[in-house]
N, C-alpha and C positions, 0 to 999 in steps of 0.2 A: 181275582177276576181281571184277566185283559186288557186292555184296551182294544177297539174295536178298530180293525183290519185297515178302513178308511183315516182312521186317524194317526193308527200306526205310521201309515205309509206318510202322512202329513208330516207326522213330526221328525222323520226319517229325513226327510226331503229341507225341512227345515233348518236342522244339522247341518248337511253337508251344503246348505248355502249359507251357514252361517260358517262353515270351515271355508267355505271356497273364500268368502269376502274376506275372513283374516288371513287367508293365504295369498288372495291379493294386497290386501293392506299391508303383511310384511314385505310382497317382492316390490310392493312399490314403495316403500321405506328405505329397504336394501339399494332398490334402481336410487333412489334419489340423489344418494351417499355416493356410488357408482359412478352416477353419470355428473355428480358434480363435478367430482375430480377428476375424469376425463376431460370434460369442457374446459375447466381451468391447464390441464394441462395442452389441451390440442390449442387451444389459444396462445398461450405462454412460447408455444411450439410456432405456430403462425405467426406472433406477431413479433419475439422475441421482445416481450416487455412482462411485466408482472401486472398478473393477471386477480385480481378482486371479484367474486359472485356473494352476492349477498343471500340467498334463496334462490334454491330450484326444486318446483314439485313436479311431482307425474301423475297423472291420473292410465287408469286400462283400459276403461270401459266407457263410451265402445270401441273406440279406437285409444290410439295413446297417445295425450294430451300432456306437450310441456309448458312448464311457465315460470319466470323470475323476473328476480327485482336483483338490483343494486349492482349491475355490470360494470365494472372500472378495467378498462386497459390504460394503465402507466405508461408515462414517456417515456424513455429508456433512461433518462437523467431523471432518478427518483425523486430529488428538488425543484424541479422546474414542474410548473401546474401550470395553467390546468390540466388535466388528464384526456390522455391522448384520446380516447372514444371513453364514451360516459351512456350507459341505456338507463333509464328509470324500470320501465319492465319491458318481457317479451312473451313472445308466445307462440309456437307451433302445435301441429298436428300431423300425425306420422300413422298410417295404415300399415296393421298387423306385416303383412304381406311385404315389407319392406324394410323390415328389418334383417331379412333375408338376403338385400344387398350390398356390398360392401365396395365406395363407403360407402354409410349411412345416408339417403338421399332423404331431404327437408323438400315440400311441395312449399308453402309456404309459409315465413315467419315473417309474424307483424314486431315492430319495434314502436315502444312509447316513451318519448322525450330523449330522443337520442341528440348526443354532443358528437362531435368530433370536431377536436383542434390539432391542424396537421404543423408541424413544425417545421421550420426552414432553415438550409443549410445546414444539417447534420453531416457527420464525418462518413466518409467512403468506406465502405471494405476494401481492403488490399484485395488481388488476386488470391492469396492462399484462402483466406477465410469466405471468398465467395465457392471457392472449389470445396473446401470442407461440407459446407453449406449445400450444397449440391450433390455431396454424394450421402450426405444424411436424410438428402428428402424420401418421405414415403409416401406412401397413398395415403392422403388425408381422413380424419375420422368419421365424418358427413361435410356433407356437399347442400347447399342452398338452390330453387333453380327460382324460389321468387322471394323478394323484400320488400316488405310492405314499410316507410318508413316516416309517417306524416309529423310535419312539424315538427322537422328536424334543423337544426341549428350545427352549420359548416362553417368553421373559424380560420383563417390560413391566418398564425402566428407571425409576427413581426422577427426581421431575422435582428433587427439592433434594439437594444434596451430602449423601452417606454414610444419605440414606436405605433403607430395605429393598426388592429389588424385590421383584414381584410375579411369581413362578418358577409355570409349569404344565409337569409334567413328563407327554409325552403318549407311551403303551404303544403306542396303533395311531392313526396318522393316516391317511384316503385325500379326496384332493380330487378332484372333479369341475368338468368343462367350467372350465379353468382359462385364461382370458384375460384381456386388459385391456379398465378398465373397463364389467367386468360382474361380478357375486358369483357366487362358487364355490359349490359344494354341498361339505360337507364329514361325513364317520362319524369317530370319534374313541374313542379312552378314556381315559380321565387318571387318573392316579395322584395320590391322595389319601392324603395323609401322616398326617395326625391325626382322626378314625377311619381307620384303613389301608382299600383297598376302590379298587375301578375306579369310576370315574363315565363312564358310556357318552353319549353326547352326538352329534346329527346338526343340521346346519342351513347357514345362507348366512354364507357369510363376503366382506366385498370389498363395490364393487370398492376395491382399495386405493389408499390417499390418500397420493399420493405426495412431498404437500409437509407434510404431517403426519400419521404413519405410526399413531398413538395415534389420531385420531381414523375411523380404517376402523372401517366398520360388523361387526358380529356378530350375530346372533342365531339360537336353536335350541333345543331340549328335550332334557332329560337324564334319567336314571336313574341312583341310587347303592342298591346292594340287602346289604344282612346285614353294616351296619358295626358290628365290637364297639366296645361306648362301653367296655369296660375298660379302655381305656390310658388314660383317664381318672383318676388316683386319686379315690376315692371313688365313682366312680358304675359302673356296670353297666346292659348294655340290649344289643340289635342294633336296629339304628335302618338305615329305608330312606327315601327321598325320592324325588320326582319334582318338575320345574317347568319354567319356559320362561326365556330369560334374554333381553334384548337392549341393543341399546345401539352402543356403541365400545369400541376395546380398555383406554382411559383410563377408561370409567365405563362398567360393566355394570349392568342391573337386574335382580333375578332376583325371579320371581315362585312360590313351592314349597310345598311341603310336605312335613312329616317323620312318621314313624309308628313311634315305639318300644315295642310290646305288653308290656315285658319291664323298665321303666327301673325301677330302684332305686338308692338313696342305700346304700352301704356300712353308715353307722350302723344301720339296720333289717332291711335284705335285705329288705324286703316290695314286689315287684313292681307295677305301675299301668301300666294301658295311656296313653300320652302323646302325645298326638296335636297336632301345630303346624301354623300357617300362618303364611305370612311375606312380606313384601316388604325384600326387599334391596337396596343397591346399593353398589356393592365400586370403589372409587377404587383404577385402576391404577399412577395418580402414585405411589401410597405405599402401597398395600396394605389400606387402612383398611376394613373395612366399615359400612356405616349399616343397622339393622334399623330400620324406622320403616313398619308395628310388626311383632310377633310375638307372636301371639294362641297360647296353650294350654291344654289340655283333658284333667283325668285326673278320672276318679269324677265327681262332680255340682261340680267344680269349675274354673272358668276364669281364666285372668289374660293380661293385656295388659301386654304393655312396649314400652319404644322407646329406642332410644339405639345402641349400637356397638360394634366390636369396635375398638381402636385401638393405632397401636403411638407410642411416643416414641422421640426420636430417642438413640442411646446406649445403649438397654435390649432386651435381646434380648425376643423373644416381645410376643406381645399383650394389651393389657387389656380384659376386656369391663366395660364401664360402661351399666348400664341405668336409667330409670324403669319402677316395675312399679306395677301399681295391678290391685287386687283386687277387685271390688263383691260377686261370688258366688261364695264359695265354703264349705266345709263343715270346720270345727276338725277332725273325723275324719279327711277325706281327707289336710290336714296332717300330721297324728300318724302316719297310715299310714308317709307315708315317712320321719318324724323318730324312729320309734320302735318299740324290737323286738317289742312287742306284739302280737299276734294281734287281740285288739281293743283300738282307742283308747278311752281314758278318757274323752274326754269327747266330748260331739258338739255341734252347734249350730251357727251362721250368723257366721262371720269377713268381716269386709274390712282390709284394710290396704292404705299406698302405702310404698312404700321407694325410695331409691335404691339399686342392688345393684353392688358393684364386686369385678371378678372377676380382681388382680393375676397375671403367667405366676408360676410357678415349681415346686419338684418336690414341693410337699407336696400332698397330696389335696385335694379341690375343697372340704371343710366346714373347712379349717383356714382355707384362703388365703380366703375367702367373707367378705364385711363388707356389713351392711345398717345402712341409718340409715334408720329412718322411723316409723308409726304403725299399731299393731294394735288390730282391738277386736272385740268377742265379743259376739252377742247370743243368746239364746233355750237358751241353753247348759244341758246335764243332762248328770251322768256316769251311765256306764254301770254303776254300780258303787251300787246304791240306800243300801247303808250308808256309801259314800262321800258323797253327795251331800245324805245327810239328818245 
């Protein structure tokens, strides 16, 4: 006796979805195999380093879903660690329909715990090997057009032994239209260690240079808003800034300003709005920064310096070392902040030049603070008439 018609067709139906799912389970076995060794090759190909995947699955249904762990791109000096970009996992998704074009276009791929430590001063290609290089290029195997990349960690390598790199540790990354040889569009926020505070930042990054990875272009505008200068010993303020930066990853220039309505020196607590502008430029190799100059403005008083922030090598932390030079400024606005006085004792027309050298360490900024130079006072009255007479 039969089976009845209704069940028939059930178990018919049954079958071929259990044929369809092993016949997806094998192609996405096969794909896995497939497209691992592609990736490791079209990277290998891209970055000219050797190229580590630890895992990559696929899924079909309902779209087709990638995903891995354990990405390692090698420095191109197989001894020297740490590794040049480092992903924990990733993951994309790619509709049917697009597979159909070539290359391969990604909507977007999110990254989790990505590294990348860029190196400095690597060797040039001669002219013949960038010509080589150039006529082997082809169409790429997929194209990105968005990067999701939070809590990513960007190291620019010290170019001399045991010096300090230059660590930006970034809260939110997202890249746009990401391909070769074209710059990315990039939103950002970075964690800023000393004022604590996000510094918000959007601009062009790329296209990256792939025989010296240090010199890829950057440039973009940022925001740093309500950083307390407290952790500062000695001083007090919330200090904001905006600027534009540009450059390479080995030598940024930043162009800014800062606006602390609130700074005060410990010794006095008597508050002064301080107003700065500045041109910068921050050497990746070592982390150093050069201010030359940094112009600033509190009460009817200005001063101009120039010099640096700099580290040696052996000594943890940095030293700021400046030339300051003063032509106008007012002995009261001084005494403001050198002194707990309500009103300064004396008033009248100051200039002086100093050099200022500002060593790291844990004792407050008026202790560690050393000036060498020349002060002079003209036009001077105390406030204080039986003082003065």
């Amino acid at each position: 006796m039969g089976l009845p018609r209704l069940t028939r067709k059930r178990a018919i139906f049954l079958v071929l979805l259990a044929v369809l799912c092993l016949g997806i389970f094998a192609i996405s076995m096969r794909l896995e195999g497939l497209t691992r060794d592609r990736a490791i090759a079209e990277l290998e190909k891209r970055y000219d380093r050797k190229v580590e995947l630890k895992s990559l699955s696929i899924a079909l249904l309902p779209s087709i879903r990638i995903s891995g762990q354990g990405l390692l791109v090698h420095q191109k000096d197989l001894k020297r660690s740490p590794a040049f970009i480092a992903v924990e996992s990733f993951s994309a998704e790619i509709p049917f329909w697009r597979l159909l074009r070539k290359p391969l276009q990604l909507d977007t791929v999110r990254l989790q715990g990505l590294r990348v430590n860029v190196p400095t001063g690597e060797h040039k290609k001669d002219k013949t090997e960038e010509q080589h290089q150039d006529n082997d290029s082809a169409v790429p195997a997929f194209v990105i057009d968005h990067i999701i990349a939070d809590g990513t960690i960007l190291t620019i390598l010290p170019k001399r032994a045991g010096g300090d790199p230059l660590v930006f540790d970034i809260e939110r990354l997202t890249l746009r239209s990401v391909g070769i040889n074209r710059p990315m569009k990039f939103e950002t926020a970075l964690k800023n260690a000393k004022p604590p505070g996000l510094i918000n930042s959007a601009g062009n990054f790329g296209p990256w240079n792939e025989d010296e990875p240090g010199q890829t272009a950057v440039s973009g505008d940022y925001t740093f808003r309500d950083a307390d200068l407290g952790v500062f010993k000695g001083i007090a303020g919330t200090l904001s800034s905006v600027g534009r930066y540009t450059g390479v990853l080995e030598r940024i220039v930043i162009d800014g300003e800062t606006d602390t309505p609130n700074f005060a020196l410990d010794v006095s607590r008597n508050a002064v709005h301080l107003k700065t502008q500045f041109h910068a430029i921050v050497d990746g190799t070592n982390g150093d920064t050069l201010l030359q100059p940094v112009k600033a403005q509190f009460l009817r008083t200005s001063i101009v310096a120039s010099g640096g922030i700099v580290g040696k090598q052996g000594t943890r932390g940095k030293t700021i070392r400046l030339d300051v030079s003063v032509s106008e400024s007012r002995v009261e606005d001084l005494l403001t902040l050198a002194i707990k006085n309500q009103k300064p004792p004396l008033a009248g027309w100051a200039t002086f030049q100093t050099r200022l050298e500002l060593p790291p360490g844990p004792e407050d900024v008026i202790s560690r603070l050393k000036l060498d130079g020349r002060f002079g006072i003209s036009s001077a009255e105390f406030s204080d008439f039986d003082v003065q007479r």
